[in-house]
SEMI-130469 format. One line per 3 residues: number of its first residue (from 0); their letters; for each residue x, y, z of C-alpha. Coordinates in Angstrom, 3 decimals. Example, Ala and Ser with C-alpha at 12.3 -4.5 7.8 and 13.67 -1.06 7.14 Angstrom:
residues 2
0) AS) 12.300:-4.500:7.800 | 13.670:-1.060:7.140
This chain:
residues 358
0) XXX) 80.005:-46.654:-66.739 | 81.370:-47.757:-63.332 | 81.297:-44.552:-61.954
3) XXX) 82.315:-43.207:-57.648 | 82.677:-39.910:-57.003 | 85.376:-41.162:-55.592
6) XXX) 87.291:-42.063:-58.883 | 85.793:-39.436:-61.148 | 89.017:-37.608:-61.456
9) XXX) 90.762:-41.182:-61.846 | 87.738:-42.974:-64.351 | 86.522:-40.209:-66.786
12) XXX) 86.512:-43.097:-69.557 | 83.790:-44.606:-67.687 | 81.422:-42.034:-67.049
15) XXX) 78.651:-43.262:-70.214 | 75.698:-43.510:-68.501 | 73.281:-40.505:-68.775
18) XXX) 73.140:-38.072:-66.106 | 69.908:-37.528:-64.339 | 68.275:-35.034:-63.445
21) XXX) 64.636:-35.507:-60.953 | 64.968:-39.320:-62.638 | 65.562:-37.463:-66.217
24) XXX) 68.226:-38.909:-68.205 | 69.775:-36.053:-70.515 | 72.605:-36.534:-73.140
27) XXX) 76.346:-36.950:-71.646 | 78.850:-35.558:-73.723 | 80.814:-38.927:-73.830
30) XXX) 84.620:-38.815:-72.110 | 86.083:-41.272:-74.989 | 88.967:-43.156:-73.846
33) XXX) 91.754:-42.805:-75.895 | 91.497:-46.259:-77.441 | 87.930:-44.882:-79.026
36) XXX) 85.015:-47.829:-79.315 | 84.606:-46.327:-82.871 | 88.320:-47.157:-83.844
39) XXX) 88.215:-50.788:-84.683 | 85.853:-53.597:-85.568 | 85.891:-57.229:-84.817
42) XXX) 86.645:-59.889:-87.668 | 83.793:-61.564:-86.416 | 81.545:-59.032:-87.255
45) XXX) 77.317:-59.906:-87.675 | 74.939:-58.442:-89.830 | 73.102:-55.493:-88.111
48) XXX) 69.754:-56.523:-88.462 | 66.739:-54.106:-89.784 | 65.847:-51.696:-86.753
51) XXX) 69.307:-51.945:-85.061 | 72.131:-49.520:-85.357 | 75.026:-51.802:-84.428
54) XXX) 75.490:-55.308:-82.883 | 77.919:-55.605:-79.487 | 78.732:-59.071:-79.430
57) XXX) 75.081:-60.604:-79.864 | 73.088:-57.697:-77.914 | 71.554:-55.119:-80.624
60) XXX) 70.772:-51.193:-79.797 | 68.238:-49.950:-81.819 | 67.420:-47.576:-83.484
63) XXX) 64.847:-46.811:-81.135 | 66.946:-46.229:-78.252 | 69.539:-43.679:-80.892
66) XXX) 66.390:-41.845:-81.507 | 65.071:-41.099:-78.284 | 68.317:-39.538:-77.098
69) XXX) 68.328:-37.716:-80.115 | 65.200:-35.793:-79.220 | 66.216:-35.638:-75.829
72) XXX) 69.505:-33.612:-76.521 | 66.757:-31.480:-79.227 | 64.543:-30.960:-76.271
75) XXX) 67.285:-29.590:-73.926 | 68.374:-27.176:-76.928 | 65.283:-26.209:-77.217
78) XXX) 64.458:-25.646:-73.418 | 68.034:-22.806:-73.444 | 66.679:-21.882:-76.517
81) XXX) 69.270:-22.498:-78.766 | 68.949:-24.187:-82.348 | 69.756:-27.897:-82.551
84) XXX) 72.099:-28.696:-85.155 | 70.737:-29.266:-88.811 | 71.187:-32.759:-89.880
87) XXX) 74.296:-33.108:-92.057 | 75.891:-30.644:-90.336 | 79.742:-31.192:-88.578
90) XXX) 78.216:-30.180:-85.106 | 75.273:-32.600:-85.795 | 77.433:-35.266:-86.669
93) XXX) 79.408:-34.508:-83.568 | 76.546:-35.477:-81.199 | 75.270:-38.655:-83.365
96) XXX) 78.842:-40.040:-82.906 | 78.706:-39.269:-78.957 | 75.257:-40.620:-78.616
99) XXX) 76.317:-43.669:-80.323 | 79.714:-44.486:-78.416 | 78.138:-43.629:-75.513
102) XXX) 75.577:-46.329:-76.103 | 77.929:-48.718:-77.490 | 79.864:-48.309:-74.233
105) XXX) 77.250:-48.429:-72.251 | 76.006:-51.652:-73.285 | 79.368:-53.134:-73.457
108) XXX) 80.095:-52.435:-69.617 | 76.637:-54.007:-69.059 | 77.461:-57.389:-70.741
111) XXX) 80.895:-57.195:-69.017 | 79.334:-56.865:-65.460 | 76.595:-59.477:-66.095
114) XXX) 79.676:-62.038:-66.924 | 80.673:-61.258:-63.851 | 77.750:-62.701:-62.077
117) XXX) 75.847:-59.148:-61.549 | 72.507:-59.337:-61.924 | 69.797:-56.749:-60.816
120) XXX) 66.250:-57.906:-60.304 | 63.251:-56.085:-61.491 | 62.182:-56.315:-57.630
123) XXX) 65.110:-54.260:-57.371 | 64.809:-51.726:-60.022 | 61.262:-50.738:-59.107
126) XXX) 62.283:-50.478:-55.609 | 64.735:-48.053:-56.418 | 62.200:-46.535:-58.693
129) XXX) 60.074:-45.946:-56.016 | 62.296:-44.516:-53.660 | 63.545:-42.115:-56.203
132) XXX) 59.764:-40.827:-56.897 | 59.279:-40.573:-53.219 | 62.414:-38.766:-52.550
135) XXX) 62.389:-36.482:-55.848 | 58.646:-36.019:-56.482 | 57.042:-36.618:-52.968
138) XXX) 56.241:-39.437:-53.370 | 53.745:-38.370:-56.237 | 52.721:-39.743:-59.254
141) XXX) 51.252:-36.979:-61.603 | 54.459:-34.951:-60.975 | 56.707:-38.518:-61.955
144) XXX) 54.650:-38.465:-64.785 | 54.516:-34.859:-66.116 | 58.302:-35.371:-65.883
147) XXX) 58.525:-37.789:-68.541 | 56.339:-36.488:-70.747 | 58.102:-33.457:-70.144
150) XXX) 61.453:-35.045:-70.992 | 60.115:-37.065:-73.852 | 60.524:-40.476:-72.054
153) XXX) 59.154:-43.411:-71.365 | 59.244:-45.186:-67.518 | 60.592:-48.003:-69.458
156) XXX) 63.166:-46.140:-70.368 | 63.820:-45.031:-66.680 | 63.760:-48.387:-65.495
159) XXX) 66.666:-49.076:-68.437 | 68.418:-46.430:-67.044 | 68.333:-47.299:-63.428
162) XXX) 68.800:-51.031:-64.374 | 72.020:-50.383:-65.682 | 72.984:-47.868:-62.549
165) XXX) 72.648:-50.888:-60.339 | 74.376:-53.094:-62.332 | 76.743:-50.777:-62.634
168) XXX) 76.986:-49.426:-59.088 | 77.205:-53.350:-58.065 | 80.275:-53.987:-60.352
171) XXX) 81.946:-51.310:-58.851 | 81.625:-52.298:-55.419 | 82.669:-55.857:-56.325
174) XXX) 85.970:-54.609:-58.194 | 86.603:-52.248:-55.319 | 85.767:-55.283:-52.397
177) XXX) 88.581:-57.473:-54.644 | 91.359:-54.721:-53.947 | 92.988:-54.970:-51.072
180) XXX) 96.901:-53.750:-49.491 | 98.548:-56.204:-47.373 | 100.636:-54.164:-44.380
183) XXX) 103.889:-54.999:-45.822 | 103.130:-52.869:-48.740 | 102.062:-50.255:-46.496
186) XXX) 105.611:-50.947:-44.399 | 107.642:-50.752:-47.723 | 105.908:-47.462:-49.473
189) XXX) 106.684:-45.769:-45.939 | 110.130:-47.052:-46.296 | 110.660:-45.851:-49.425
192) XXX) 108.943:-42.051:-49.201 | 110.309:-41.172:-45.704 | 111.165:-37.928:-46.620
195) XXX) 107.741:-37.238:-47.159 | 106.860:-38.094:-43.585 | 108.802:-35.675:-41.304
198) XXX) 106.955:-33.250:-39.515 | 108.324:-30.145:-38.611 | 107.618:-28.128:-35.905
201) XXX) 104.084:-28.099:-34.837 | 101.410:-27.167:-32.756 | 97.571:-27.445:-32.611
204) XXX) 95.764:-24.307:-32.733 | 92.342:-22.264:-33.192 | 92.142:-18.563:-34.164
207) XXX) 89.645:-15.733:-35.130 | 90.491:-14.269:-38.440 | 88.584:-10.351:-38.572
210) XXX) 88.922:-8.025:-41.376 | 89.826:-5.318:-39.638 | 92.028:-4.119:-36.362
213) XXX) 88.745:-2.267:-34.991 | 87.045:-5.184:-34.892 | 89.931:-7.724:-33.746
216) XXX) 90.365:-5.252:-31.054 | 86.707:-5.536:-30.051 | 86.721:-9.489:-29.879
219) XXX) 89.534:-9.293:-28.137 | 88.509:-7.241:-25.343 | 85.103:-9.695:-25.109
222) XXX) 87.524:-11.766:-24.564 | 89.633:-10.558:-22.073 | 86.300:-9.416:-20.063
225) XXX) 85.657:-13.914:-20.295 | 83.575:-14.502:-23.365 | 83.796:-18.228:-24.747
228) XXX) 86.615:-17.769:-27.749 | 85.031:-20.860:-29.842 | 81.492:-19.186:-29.541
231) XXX) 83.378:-15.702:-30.573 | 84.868:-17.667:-33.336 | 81.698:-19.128:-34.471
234) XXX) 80.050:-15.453:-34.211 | 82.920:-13.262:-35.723 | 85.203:-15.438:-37.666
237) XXX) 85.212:-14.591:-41.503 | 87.990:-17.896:-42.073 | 84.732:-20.068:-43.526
240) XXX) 86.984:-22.711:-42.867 | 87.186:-22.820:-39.303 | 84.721:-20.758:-37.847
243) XXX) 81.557:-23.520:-37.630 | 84.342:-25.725:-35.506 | 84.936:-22.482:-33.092
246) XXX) 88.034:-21.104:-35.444 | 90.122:-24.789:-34.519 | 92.725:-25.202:-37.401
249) XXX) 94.295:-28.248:-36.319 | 97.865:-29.655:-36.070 | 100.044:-26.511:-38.304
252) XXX) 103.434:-26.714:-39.007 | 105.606:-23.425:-38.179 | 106.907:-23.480:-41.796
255) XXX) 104.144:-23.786:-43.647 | 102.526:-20.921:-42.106 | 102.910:-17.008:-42.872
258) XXX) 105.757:-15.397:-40.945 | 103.745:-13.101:-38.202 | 101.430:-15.763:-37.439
261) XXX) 103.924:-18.567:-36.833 | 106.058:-15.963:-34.791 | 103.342:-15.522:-32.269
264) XXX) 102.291:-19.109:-32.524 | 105.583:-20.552:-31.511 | 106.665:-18.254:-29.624
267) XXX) 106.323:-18.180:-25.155 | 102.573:-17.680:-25.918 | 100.849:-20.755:-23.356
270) XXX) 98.618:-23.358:-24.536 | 95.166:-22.064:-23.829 | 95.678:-18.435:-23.588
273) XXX) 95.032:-16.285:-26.480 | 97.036:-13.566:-28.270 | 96.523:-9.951:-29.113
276) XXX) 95.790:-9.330:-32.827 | 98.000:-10.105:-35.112 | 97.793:-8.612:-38.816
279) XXX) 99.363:-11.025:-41.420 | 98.420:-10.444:-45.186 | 94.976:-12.429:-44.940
282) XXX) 93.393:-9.902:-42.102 | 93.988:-9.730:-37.785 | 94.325:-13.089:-36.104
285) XXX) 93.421:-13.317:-32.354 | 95.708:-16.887:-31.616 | 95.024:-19.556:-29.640
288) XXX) 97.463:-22.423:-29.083 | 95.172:-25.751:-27.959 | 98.439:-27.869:-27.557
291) XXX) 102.262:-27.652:-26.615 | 104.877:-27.134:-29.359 | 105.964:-30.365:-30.841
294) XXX) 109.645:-30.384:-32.177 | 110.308:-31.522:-35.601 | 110.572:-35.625:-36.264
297) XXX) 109.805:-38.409:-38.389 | 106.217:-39.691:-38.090 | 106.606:-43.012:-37.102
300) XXX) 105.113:-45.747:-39.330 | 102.165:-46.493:-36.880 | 100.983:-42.567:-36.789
303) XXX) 100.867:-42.611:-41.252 | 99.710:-46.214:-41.650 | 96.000:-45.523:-42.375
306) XXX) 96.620:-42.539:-44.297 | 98.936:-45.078:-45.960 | 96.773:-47.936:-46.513
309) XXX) 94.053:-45.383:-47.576 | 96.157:-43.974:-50.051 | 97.196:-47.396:-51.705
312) XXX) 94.016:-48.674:-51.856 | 92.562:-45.936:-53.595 | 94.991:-46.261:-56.251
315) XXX) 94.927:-49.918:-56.613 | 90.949:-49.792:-56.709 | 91.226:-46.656:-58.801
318) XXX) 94.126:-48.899:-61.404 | 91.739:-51.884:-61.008 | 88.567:-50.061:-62.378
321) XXX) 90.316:-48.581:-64.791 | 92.139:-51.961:-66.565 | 88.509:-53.478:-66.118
324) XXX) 86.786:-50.624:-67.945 | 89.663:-50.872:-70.618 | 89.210:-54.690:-71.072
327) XXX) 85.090:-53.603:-71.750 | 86.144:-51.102:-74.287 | 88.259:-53.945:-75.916
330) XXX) 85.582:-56.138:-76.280 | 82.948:-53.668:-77.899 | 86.264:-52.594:-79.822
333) XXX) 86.791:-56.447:-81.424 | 83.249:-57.091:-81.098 | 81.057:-54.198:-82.792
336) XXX) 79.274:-54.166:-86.093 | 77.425:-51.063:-86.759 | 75.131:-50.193:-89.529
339) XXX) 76.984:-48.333:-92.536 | 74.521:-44.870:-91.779 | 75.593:-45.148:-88.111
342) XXX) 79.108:-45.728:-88.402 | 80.639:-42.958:-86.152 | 82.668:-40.575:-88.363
345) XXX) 85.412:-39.722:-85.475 | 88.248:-42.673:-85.081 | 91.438:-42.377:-83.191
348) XXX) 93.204:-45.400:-85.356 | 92.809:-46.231:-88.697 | 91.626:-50.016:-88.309
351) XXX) 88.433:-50.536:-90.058 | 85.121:-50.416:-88.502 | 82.990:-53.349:-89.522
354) XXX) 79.507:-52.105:-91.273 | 76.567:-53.497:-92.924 | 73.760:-52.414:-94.535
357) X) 70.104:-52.153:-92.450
């Protein structure tokens, strides 16, 4: 559940908290870490008592909560107008075992975070409640509330949601604020990957990429007759990339670029003076060089620290999330009694799930 765009390529295990859409909450197709919830079960297990589908540690989730995500998931195959899966079926099954790790997850990663001191605040949850009804319905009422009925769901059940959002948008930030990369790591990783820090030869420049010579030839001459070449670029430009910061490109190194472009760019053409067309395989270029050419080196450790330190960090908070969301699964894993007709049906090991009878 403790989820940053930032990690989402990095944290897939820990995206089990429903997505949302205008404060909707719609069924995730769960990311199951390898080391599945539904693999193992603790030898502490607890009865599941009457109205409960399983037990994680002491906190139940009922059956209540299984069935309204149930006809959630119906209503959204129903809204593309395709048939829900009959019940019994593999593909039915398929979504009743998602449904349920995802919850078990879910509340595991809640009673991890709270251990950790988080704690969100009804206060806190309305406020954001109220900002998200201002934001996504204006601010009105009757449309917040045509939504749920609409979805099938309950503003309790949007306050769970956003409840757990905080707490888990909280534990993130505190796992993140713990990580942190000292400058003689930074000084030691640049020791070690030099290679991957020299430059070779360089030089800043903008350009106007056109599609065809015609109409290179035409900027061109605009140009020459004293038209403004980032305004041209802005106007002209099909690079998508460039054009809305007047065709600038940056810092490019000569050997990373195509032939006929880096053979104009590094050539006796003057910084600030722009070149003729030049046709290379992606259209006509009109160049213009912003700085001088800078010879090939090794970037010294001040220029790369940041990108350095930025890099490091984001693995260490990326590694730190990750072992924390693994030590969550663990617990639900060792800690997780379900009821025997809610037993997920997919395992990834074959240690026993513990079951009883509701």
């Amino acid at each position: 559940m403790l989820y940053s765009p930032r990690a989402e390529r990095d944290l897939s295990q820990a995206l089990i908290y429903m997505r949302t859409r205008r404060l909707i909450p719609f069924l995730l197709l769960v990311l199951v870490a390898a080391t599945a919830l539904v693999a193992c079960g603790s030898a502490k297990q607890k009865d599941v008592p009457a109205g409960d589908i399983a037990m994680v540690g002491d906190q139940p989730i009922t059956v209540a909560q299984f069935d309204s995500i149930m006809a959630r998931a119906k209503a959204e195959y129903q809204a593309k107008k395709t048939a829900f899966p009959a019940v019994g079926s593999k593909s039915y099954q398929t979504i009743k075992d998602q449904v349920i790790t995802s919850l078990v997850q879910r509340n595991a990663i809640i009673q991890k975070a709270t251990k950790m001191g988080i704690k969100v605040s009804d206060a806190q949850v309305n406020a954001n409640l109220k900002q998200a009804i201002a934001k996504q319905f204006g601010g009105s009422q009757k449309k917040y509330q045509a939504a749920l009925v609409s979805a099938h769901l309950t503003e309790q059940e949007v306050k769970a949601s956003i409840h757990d959002k905080l707490i888990n948008d909280a534990a993130y930030a505190a796992l993140l604020k713990s990580v942190t990369v000292s400058p003689s790591e930074a000084k030691n990783y640049y020791n070690a990957h030099k290679s991957s820090y020299e430059l070779g030869a360089s030089r800043s420049v903008a350009h106007i990429l056109l599609k065809t010579k015609a109409k290179a030839d035409s900027v061109y001459q605009q140009l020459k007759a004293g038209a403004n070449f980032a305004k041209l670029a802005k106007k002209y430009s099909i690079d998508t990339n460039s054009k809305a910061s007047g065709g600038k490109l940056g810092v490019m190194e000569q050997k990373k670029l195509v032939k006929p472009f880096a053979d104009v760019l590094f050539s006796t053409l003057k910084t600030g003076s722009f070149s003729k067309p030049v046709k290379t395989s992606f259209g006509w270029h009109i160049i213009l060089p912003t700085g001088a050419i800078v010879k090939a080196h090794l970037q010294s450790f001040n220029e790369v620290e940041a990108t350095i330190q930025g890099t490091l960090l984001s693995a260490a908070q990326s590694k730190a999330v990750t072992e924390w969301v693994t030590k969550a699964n663990k617990f639900a894993a060792d800690n997780t009694t379900y009821a025997t007709s809610y037993k997920p049906t997919t395992t990834t090991s074959s240690s026993t799930v513990g079951t009883t009878t509701t």
